[in-house]
C-alpha positions as CSV (number, residue, x, y, z in Angstrom):
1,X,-8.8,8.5,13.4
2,X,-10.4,5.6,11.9
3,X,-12.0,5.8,8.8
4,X,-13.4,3.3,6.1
5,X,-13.2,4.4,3.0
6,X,-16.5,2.2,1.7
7,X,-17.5,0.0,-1.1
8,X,-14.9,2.2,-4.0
9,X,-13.4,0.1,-7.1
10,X,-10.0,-0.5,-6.0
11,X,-7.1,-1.1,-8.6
12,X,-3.8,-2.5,-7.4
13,X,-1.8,-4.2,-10.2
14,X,0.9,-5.5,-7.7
15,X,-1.9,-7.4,-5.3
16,X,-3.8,-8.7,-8.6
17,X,-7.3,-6.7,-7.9
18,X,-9.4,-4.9,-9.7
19,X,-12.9,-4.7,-8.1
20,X,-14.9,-3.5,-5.2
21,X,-13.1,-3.4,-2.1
22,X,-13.5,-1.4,1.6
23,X,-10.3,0.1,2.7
24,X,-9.3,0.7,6.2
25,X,-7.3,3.3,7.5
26,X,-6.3,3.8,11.4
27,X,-3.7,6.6,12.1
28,X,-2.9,6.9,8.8
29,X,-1.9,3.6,8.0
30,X,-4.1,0.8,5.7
31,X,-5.0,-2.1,8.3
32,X,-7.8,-4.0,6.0
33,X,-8.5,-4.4,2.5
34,X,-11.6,-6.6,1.7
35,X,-15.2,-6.9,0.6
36,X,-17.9,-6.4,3.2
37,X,-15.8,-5.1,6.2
38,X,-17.4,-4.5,9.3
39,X,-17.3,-1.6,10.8
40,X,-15.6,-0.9,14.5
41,X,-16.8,1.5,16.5
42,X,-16.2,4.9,16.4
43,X,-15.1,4.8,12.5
44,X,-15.8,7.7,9.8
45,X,-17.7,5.8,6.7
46,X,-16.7,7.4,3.6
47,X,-18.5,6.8,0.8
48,X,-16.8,6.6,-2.2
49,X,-18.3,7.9,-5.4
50,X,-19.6,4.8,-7.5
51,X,-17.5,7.0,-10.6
52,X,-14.5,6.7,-8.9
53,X,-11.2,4.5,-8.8
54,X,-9.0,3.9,-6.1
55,X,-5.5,3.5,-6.9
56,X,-1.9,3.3,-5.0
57,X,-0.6,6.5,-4.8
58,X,1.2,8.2,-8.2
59,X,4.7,9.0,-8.1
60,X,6.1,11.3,-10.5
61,X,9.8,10.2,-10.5
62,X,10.9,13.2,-13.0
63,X,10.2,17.3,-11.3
64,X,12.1,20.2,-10.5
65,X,11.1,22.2,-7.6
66,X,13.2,24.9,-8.6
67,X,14.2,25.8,-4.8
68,X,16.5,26.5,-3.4
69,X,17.8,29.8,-5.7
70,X,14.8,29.8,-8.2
71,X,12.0,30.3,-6.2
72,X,10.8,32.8,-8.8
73,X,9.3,29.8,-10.6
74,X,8.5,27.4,-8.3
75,X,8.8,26.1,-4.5
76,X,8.9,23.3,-2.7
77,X,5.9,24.2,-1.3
78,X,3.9,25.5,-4.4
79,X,5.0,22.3,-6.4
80,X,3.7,19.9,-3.9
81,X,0.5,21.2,-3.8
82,X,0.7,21.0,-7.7
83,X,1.3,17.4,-7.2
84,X,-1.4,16.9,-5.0
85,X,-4.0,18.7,-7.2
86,X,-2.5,16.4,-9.7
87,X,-3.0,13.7,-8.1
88,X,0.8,12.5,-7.0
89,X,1.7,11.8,-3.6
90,X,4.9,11.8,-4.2
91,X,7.3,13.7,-6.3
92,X,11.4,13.2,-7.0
93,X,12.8,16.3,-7.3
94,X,16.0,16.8,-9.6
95,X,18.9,18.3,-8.5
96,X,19.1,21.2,-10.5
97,X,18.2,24.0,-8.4
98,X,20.9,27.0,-6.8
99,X,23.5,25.2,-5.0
100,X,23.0,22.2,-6.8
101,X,21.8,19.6,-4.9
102,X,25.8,17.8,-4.2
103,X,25.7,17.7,-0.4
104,X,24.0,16.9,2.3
105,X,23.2,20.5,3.3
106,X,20.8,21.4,0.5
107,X,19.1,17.9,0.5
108,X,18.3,18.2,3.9
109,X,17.3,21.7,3.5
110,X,14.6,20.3,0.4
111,X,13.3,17.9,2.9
112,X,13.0,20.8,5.7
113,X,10.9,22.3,3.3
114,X,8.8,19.6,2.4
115,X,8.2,18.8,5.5
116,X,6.6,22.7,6.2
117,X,4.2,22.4,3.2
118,X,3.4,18.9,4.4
119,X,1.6,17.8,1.1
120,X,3.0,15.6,-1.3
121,X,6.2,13.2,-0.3
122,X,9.1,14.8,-1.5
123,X,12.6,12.7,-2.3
124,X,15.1,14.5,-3.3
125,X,17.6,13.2,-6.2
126,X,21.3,13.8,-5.6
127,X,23.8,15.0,-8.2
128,X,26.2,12.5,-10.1
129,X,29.0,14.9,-9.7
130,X,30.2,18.0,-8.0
131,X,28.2,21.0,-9.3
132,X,26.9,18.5,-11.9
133,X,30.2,19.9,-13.7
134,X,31.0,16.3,-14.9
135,X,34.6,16.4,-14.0
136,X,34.3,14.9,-10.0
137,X,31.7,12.3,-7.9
138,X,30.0,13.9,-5.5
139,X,30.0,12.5,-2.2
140,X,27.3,9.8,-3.1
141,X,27.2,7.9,0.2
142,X,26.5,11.0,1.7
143,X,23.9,12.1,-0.5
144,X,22.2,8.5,0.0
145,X,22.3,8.7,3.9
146,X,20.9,12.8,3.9
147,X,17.8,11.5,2.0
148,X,18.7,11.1,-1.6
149,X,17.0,8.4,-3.4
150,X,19.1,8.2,-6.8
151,X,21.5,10.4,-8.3
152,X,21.4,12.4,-11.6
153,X,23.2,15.4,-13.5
154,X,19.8,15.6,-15.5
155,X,20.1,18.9,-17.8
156,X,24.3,18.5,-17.9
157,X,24.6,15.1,-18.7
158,X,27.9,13.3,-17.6
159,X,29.9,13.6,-21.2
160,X,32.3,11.1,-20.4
161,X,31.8,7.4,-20.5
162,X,34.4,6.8,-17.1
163,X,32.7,8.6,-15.1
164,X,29.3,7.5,-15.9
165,X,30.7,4.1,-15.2
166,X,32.3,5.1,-11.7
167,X,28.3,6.5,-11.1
168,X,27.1,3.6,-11.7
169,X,29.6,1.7,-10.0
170,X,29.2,3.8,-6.6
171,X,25.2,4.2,-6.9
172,X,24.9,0.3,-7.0
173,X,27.1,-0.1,-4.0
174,X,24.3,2.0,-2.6
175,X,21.0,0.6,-3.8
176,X,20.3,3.7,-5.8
177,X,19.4,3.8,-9.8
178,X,21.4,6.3,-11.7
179,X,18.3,8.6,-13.7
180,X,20.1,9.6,-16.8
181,X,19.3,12.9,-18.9
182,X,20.4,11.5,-22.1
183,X,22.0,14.2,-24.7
184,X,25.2,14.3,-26.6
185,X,25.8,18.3,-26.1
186,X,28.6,18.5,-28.8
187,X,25.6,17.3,-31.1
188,X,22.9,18.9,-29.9
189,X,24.5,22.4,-30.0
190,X,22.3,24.9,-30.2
191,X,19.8,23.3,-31.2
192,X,16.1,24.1,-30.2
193,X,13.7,21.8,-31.9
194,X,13.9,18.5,-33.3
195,X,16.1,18.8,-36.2
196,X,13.7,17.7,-39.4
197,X,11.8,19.0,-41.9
198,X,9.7,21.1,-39.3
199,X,12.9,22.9,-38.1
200,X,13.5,23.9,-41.8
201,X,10.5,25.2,-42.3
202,X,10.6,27.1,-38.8
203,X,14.0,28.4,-39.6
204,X,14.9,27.0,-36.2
205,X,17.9,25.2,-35.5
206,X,17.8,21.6,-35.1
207,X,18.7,18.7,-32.7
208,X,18.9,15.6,-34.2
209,X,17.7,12.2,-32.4
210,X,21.0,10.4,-32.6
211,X,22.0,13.0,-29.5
212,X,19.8,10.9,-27.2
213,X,20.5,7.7,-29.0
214,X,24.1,7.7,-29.0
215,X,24.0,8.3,-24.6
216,X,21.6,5.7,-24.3
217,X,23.3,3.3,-26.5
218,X,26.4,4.2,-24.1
219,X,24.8,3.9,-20.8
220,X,23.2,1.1,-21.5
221,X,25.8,-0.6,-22.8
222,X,27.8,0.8,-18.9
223,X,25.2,-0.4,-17.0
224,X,25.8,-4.3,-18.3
225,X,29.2,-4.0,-17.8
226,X,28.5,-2.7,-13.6
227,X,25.5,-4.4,-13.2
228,X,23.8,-1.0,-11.8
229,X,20.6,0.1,-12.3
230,X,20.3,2.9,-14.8
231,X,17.0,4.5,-15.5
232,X,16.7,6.9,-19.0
233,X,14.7,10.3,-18.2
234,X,12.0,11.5,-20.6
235,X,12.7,9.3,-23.7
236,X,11.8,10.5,-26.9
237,X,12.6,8.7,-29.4
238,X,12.4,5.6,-31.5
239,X,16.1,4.6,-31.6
240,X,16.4,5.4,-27.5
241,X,13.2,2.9,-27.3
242,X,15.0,0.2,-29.2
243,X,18.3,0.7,-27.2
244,X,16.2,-0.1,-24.0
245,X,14.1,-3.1,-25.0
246,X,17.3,-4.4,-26.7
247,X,19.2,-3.9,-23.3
248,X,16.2,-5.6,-21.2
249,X,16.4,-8.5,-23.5
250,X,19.9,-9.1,-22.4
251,X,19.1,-8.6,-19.1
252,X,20.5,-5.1,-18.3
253,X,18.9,-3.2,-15.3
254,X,17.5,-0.3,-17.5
255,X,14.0,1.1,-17.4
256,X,12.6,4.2,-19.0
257,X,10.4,7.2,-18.6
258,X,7.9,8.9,-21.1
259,X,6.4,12.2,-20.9
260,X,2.6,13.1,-21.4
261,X,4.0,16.2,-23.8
262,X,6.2,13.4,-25.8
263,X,3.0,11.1,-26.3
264,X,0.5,13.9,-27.0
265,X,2.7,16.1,-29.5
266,X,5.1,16.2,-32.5
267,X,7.5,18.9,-33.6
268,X,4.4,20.2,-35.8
269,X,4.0,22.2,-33.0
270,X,7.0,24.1,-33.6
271,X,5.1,26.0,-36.3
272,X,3.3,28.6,-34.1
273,X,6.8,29.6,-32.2
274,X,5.0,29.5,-29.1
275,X,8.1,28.8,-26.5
276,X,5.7,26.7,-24.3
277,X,6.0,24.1,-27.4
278,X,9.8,24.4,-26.5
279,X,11.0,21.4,-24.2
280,X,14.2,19.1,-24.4
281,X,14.0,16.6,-25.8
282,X,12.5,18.3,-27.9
283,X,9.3,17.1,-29.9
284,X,10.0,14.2,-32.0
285,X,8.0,13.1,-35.5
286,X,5.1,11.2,-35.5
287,X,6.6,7.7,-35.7
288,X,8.4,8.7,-32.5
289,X,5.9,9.4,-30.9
290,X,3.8,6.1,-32.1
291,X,6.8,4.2,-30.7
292,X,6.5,5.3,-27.7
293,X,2.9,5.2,-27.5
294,X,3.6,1.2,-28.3
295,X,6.1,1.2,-25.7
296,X,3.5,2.5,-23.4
297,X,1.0,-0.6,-24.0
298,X,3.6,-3.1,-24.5
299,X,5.9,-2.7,-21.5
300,X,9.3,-1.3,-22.7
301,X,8.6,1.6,-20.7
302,X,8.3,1.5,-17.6
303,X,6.5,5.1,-16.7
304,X,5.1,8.3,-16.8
305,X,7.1,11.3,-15.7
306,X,6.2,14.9,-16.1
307,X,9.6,16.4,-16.3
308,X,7.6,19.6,-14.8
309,X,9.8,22.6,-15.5
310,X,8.1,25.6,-14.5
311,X,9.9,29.2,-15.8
312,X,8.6,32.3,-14.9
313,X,6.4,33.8,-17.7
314,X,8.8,36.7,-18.9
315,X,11.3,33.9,-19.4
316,X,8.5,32.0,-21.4
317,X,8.0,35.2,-23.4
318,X,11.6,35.6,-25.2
319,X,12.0,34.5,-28.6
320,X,11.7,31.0,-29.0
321,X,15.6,30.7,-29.6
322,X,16.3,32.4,-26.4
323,X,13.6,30.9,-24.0
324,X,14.5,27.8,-21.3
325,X,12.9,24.7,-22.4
326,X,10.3,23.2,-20.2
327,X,7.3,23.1,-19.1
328,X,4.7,22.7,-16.5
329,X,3.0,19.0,-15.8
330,X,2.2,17.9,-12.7
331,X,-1.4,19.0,-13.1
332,X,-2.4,17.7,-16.6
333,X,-0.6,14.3,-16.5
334,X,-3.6,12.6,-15.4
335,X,-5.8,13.7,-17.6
336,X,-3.8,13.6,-20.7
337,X,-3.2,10.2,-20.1
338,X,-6.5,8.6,-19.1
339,X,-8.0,10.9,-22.4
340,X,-4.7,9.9,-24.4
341,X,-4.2,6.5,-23.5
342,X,-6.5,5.0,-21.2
343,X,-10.1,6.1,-23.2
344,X,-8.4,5.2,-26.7
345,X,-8.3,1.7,-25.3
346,X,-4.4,2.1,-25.5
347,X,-4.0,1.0,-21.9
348,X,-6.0,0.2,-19.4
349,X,-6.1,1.5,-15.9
350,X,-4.0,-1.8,-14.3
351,X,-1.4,-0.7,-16.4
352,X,-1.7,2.9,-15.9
353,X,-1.4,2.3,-12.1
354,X,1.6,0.3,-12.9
355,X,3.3,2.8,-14.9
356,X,2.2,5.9,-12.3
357,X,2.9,4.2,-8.8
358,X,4.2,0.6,-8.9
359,X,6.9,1.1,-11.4
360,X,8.3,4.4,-9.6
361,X,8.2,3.0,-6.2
362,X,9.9,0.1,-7.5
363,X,12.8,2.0,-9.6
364,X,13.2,4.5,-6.9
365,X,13.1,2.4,-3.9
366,X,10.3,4.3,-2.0
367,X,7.6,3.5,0.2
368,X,4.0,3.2,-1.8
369,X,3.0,1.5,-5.5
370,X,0.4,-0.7,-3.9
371,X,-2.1,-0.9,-0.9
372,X,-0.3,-2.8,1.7
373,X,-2.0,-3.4,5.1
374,X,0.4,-1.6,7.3
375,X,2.1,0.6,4.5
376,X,0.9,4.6,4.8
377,X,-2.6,5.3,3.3
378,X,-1.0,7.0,-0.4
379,X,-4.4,6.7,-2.7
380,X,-5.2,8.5,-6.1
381,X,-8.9,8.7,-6.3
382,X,-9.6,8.9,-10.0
383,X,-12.4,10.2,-11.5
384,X,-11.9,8.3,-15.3
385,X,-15.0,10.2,-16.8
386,X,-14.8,13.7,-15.6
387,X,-14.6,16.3,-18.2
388,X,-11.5,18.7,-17.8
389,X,-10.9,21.9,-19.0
390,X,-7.1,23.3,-18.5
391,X,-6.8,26.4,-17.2
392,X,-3.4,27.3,-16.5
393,X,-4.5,30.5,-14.8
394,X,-5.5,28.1,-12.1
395,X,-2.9,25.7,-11.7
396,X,-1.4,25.6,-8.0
397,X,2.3,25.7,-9.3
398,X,4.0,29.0,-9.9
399,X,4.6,28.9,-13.2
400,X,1.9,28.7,-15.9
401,X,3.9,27.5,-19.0
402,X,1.6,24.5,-20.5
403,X,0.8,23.9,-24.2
404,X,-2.2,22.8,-22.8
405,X,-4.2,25.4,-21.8
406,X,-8.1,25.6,-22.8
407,X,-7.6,21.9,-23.6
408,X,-10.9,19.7,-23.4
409,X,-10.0,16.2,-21.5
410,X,-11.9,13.2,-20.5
411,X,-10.8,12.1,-17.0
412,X,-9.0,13.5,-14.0
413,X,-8.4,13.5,-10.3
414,X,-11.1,13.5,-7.5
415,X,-9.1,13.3,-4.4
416,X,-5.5,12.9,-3.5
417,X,-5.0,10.9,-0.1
418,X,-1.5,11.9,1.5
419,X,-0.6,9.0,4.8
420,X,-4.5,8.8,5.5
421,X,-5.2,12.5,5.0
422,X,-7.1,14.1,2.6
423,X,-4.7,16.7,0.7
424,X,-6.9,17.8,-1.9
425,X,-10.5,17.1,-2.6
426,X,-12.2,18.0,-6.1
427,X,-15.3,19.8,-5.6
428,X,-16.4,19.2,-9.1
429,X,-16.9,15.5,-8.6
430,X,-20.1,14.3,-7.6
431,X,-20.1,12.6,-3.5
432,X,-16.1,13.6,-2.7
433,X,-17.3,16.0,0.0
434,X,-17.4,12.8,2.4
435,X,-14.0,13.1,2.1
436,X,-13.5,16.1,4.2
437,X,-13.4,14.3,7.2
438,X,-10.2,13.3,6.9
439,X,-8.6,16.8,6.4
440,X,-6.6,17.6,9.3
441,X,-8.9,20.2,10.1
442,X,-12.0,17.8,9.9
């Protein structure tokens, strides 16, 4: 099929445009980008909304698809079409699941499933150790050639400093960043919230910042000794923020995440008991989360990630000390952050494409993060002044567990294009039926 997607406002940080531009698409690939193009024969003309953006495709570099063993939360196949809805066109799913993801078997198994559902891009992230036990390396080379495109322990973070080092020593002989679940566990305890005045007043038990700080501080400080690339999951606090900028000042290969929960929330949240408030890290105080906001317009960090964690809802229902931490994101990111960030005048959407597809691509080594001629056709279609409503009752992913249900939001996703083929279309915006045409089914 040829098709020509027609006369849309294009934003691609990485190419330097921000304007009105026809895109191209033969077979699933981009073959022109330009003003004015003329049209072959036998092409679909799509018309793209005048209220829409077209961006590279987002990446969310931070999910867990819960399969294999958990499928009573999520699948591979449910969570993709959450990250389509959501507007990702790719996900990187951490290892975390039953086996842990340590071998080539259960990576290639991931991908076997991804390929069934055949929505979003799936890349699966390989463990740092054997059973992400921290005591052995698993076989990273063999991780790397199954399909793994970094390696992480993420929830059991590797305690000791040696064999962080030989992770980073081995994932740089590989070309892959090691994505590092920062937490001190002989600090953090058992902890549930951030430890503060709001956990006194709670009666909950606390977990102070300095657990994140002190691992960053350490990896960090590894990763300018090996020269590796070492990427810091779902920062959260002020201290982590200042170990980062003050490692990219001398030069160290670290970059950072955010979450949309960690920039939209603080531990007052913590007051209601409701476990869907419950994540780790947990919620941080307000100045935390104005750092990070900063960090966010000023370039410190380097993305978004949703850390989506769906839990079933009777796991969600225990009391708050009892429950799993997490929760669900791959369908609100968007919109928090174009309400959040982008309408406040915080960012604006060149650096939200940056910090959503460019930097992930980049970090993670994967196709996409700009619209190449001759790369696949991965586009987010924004709609920046849509008005959202959650509803979690209607999410795609299994799991329901949002703070942000029956939330009000300015901006979201009209379409999500997957290698040149529509994977989801929003029927509430205004023109993206044109887009139909480029469903598989026509």
């Amino acid at each position: 099929m040829k098709a020509l997607l027609k006369g849309g406002r294009v934003i691609d940080p990485s190419k330097g445009i921000d304007g009105h531009r026809d895109v191209a698409i033969e077979e699933g690939i981009v073959t022109q980008i330009d003003r004015d193009l003329v049209v072959p024969d036998e092409t679909q003309v799509i018309e793209v909304p005048s209220s829409c953006v077209i961006c590279p495709g987002f990446i969310d570099p931070h999910v867990h698809l819960r399969e294999p063993g958990q499928e009573h939360k999520e699948t591979v196949a449910t969570g993709s079409a959450a990250a389509v809805v959501g507007g990702f066109t790719a996900v990187a799913c951490m290892p975390n699941t039953n086996p842990i993801n340590d071998n080539a078997g259960v990576t290639e198994f991931i991908l076997k499933k991804a390929s069934e559902a055949d929505l979003a891009r799936v890349y699966p992230i390989g463990a740092v150790s054997i059973g992400s036990n921290g005591e052995q390396l698993a076989e990273i080379a063999e991780l790397k050639s199954a399909g793994c495109v970094a390696i992480s322990d993420d929830g059991r973070p590797v305690a000791t400093a040696l064999l962080m080092r030989r992770a980073q020593e081995y994932a740089n002989m590989f070309g892959m960043a090691v994505i590092d679940h920062c937490e001190v566990h002989s600090l953090s305890g058992d902890g549930v919230v951030n430890e503060g005045h709001q956990a006194a007043l709670a009666g909950l038990h606390g977990i102070p910042s300095a657990a994140e700080e002190i691992m960053v501080e350490r990896d960090v400080t590894l990763a300018g000794v090996t020269g590796a690339a070492v990427h810091i999951a779902h920062l959260s606090s002020a201290g982590s923020l200042r170990a980062v900028a003050s490692g990219k000042e001398r030069k160290i290969r670290v970059t950072c995440e955010v979450t949309p929960h960690h920039f939209t929330l603080t531990d007052e949240s913590v007051a209601s008991y409701d476990t869907n408030f419950k994540m780790k890290p947990p919620l941080q105080e307000s100045e935390d989360q104005q750092a990070l906001i900063q960090g966010l317009k000023d370039g410190t960090v380097d993305m978004i990630a949703t850390d989506h964690a769906p839990h079933h809802h009777d796991e969600k229902s225990m009391e708050f000390d009892r429950a799993p931490f997490g929760i669900v994101g791959l369908e609100t990111a968007v919109s928090l952050t174009l309400d959040r960030l982008v309408h406040t005048g915080v960012i604006g959407l060149s650096r939200l494409v940056e910090l959503m597809a460019a930097n992930p691509a980049r970090v993670l080594g994967v196709v996409g993060g700009t619209i190449e001629v001759g790369a696949p056709a991965d586009l987010t279609i924004l709609a920046p002044d849509l008005s959202v409503t959650v509803r979690a009752s209607a999410f795609r992913s299994k799991s329901k567990n949002t703070p942000f249900d029956g939330w009000k939001l300015h901006g979201g996703v009209a379409g999500t294009i997957v290698g040149g083929r529509s994977v989801f279309i929003n029927g509430d915006v205004s023109g993206m039926d044109t887009f139909k045409v480029l469903r598989r089914d026509g």
